[in-house]
C-alpha positions in Angstrom: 6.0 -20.9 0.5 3.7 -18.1 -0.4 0.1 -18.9 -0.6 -2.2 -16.8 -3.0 -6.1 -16.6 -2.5 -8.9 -14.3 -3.0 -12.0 -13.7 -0.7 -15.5 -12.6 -2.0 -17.6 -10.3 0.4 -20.5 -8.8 0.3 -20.4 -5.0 -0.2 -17.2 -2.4 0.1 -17.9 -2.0 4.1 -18.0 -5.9 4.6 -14.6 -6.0 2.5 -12.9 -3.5 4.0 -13.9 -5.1 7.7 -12.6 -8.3 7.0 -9.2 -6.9 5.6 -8.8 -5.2 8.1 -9.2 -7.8 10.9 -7.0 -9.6 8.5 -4.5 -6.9 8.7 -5.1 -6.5 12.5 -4.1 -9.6 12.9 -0.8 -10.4 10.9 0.5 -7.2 12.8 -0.4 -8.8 16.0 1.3 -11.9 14.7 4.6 -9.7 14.5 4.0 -8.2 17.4 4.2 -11.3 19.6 7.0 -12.5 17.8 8.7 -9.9 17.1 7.7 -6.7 19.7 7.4 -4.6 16.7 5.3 -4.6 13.3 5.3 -2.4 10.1 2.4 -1.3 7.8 2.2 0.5 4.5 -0.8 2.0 4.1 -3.0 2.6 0.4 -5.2 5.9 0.4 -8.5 5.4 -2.1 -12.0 4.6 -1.5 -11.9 1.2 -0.6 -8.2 1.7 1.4 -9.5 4.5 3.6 -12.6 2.4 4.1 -10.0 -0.2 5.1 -8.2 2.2 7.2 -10.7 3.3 9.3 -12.1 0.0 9.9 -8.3 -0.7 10.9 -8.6 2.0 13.8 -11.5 0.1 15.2 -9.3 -3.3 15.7 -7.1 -4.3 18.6 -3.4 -3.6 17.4 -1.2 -2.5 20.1 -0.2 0.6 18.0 2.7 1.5 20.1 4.6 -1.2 18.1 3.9 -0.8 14.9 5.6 1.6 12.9 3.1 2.8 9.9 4.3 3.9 6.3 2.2 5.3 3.2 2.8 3.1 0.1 2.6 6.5 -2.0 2.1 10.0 -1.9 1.2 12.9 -4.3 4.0 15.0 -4.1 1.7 18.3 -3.5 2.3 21.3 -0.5 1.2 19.8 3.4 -2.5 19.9 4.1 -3.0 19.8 0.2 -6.4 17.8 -0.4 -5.0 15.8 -2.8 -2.6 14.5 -0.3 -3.4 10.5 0.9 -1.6 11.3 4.4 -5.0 13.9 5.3 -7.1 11.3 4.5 -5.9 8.8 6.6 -5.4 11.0 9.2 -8.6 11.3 9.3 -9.7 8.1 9.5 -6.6 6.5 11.6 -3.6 8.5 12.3 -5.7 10.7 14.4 -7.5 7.6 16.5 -3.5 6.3 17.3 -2.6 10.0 17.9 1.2 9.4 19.2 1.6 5.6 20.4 1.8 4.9 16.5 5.1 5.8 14.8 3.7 7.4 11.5 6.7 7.8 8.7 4.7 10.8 6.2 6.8 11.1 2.6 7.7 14.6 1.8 5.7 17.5 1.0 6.7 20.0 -1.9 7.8 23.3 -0.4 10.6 25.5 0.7 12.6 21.8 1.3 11.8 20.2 -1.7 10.6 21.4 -5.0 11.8 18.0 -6.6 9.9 15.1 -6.7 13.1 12.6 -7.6 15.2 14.6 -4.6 12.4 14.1 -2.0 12.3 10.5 -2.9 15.9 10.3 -2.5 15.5 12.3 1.0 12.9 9.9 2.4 15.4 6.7 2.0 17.9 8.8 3.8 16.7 9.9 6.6 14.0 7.2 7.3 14.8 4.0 9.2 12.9 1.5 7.0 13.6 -2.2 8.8 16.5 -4.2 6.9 16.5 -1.9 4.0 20.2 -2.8 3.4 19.4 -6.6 3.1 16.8 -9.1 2.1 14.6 -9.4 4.9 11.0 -8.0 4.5 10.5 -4.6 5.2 6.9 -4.7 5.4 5.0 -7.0 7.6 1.6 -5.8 5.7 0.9 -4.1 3.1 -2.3 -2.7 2.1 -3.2 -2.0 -1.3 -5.8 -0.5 -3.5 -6.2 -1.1 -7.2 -7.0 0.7 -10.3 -8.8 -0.5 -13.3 -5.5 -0.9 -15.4 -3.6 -2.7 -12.2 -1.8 0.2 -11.0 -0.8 -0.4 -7.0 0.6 2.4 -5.0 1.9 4.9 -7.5 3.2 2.4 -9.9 1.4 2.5 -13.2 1.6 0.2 -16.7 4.4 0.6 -18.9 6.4 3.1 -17.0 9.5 3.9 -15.2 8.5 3.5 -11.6 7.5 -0.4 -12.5 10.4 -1.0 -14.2 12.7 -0.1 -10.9 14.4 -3.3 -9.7 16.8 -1.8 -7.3 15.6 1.5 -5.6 12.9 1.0 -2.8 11.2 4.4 -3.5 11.1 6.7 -6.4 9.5 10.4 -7.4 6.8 9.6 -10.4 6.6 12.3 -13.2 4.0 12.4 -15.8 1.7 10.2 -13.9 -0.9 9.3 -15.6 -3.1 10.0 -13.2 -3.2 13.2 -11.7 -1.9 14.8 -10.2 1.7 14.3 -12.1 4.2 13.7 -9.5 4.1 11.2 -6.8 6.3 9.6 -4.7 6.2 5.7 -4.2 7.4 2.3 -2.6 8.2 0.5 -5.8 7.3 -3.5 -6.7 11.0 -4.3 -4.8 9.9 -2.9 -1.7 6.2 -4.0 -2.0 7.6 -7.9 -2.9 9.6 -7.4 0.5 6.2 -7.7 2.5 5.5 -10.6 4.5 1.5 -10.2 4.1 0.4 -8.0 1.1 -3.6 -7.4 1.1 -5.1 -6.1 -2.4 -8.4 -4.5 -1.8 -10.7 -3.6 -4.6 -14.8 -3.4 -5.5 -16.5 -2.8 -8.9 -16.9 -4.4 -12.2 -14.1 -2.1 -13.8 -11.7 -4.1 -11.3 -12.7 -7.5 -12.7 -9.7 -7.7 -15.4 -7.1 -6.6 -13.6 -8.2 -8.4 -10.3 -7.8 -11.5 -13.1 -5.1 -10.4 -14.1 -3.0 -10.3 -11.1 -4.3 -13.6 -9.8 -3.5 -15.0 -12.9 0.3 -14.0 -12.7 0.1 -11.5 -15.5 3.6 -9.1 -16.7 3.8 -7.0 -13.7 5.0 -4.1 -16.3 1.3 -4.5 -17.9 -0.4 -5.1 -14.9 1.4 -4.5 -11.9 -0.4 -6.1 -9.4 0.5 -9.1 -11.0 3.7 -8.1 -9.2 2.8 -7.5 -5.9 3.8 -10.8 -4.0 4.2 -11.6 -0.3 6.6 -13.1 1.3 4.1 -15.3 3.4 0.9 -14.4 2.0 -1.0 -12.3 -1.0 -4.7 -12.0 -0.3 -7.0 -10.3 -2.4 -10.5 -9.3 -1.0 -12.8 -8.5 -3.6 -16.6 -8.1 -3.9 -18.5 -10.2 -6.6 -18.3 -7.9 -9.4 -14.6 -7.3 -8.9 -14.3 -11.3 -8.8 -16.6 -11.9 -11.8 -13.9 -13.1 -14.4 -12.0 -15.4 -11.4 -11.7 -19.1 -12.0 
């Protein structure tokens, strides 16, 4: 059965510390079991934060195969991209003993978001994506103030998928427009999700989600594991918890 919890730290740094240990040590988990373990990464402040404190954990990264939950679908090396950042904080600390899966760039390849999204299921070898079993041991995910996860926003198309595993994103409503993103199936097929998030803006949704909200108006109401769904908040992001 999967258990549900929040934790309460003292500051972002603190937060992302503890989820990361957290994280460090469900892949371990898998590891041992297993011989291999998967992650899906968040960008944003508090995931990159998480990130890097990740880098500074034991994981034996030469079994764990790392995925980006979403991407803005803008050229390679574009700032806006989530991949430079955690290459910065991560990727580059693993350098090769990490397999790193990085979703399409637009260019010369790919010009269309809904193509590249279609490209990435193809040709990447995500772990028992033709049945049931998880995909993900961890997931790490950031939050916005209206609940969006990954790139998967309120009220639109990208939330409503219930069959696909990744999809392009048009008319996001956060720029920029066009993302690419695991959607609440794959996310659901995590054994461990983690939900990081800080800030008083955070407190409804952070309610919201615990409280088992619609995941179409709040979609981290939506984001389950399989094993585990762990939210670690500061106390203004916690503030309207029971």
């Amino acid at each position: 059965m999967s258990v549900t919890r929040h934790l309460v730290h003292e500051d972002a740094q603190s937060l992302a510390e503890a989820a990361a240990l957290a994280a460090a040590g469900h892949l371990n988990e898998r590891v041992a079991a297993a011989g291999r373990a998967t992650l899906s990464l968040t960008g944003g402040s508090v995931g990159v934060k998480t990130a890097a404190a990740l880098a500074g954990t034991e994981v034996d990264w030469s079994r764990v195969t790392i995925f980006l939950g979403d991407e803005r679908f803008v050229p390679a090396g574009h700032p806006d991209r989530n991949d430079g950042q955690l290459a910065e904080v991560l990727f580059d600390a693993v350098g090769d003993r990490a397999t790193i899966h990085r979703w399409p760039a637009r260019g010369d390849e790919f010009d269309d978001v809904d193509a590249a999204a279609e490209a990435f299921l193809t040709e990447v070898d995500l772990p028992g994506a033709g049945g049931d079993e998880p995909l993900f041991d961890v997931t790490l995910l950031g939050m916005g103030p209206e609940g969006h996860i990954d790139s998967l926003f309120p009220h639109t198309p990208a939330i409503a998928e219930t069959d696909r595993l990744a999809v392009g994103v048009r008319d996001c409503p956060k720029p920029p427009p066009e993302r690419l993103t695991f959607t609440l199936p794959a996310v659901r097929r995590s054994r461990h999700v983690i939900v990081v998030a800080t800030g008083e803006g955070k407190a409804e949704a952070v309610a919201k989600g615990l409280g088992g909200a619609d995941p179409a108006d709040w979609p981290v109401a939506g984001a389950v594991g399989t094993e585990s769904t762990t939210f670690h908040l500061d106390g203004p992001a916690a503030s309207l918890v029971s």
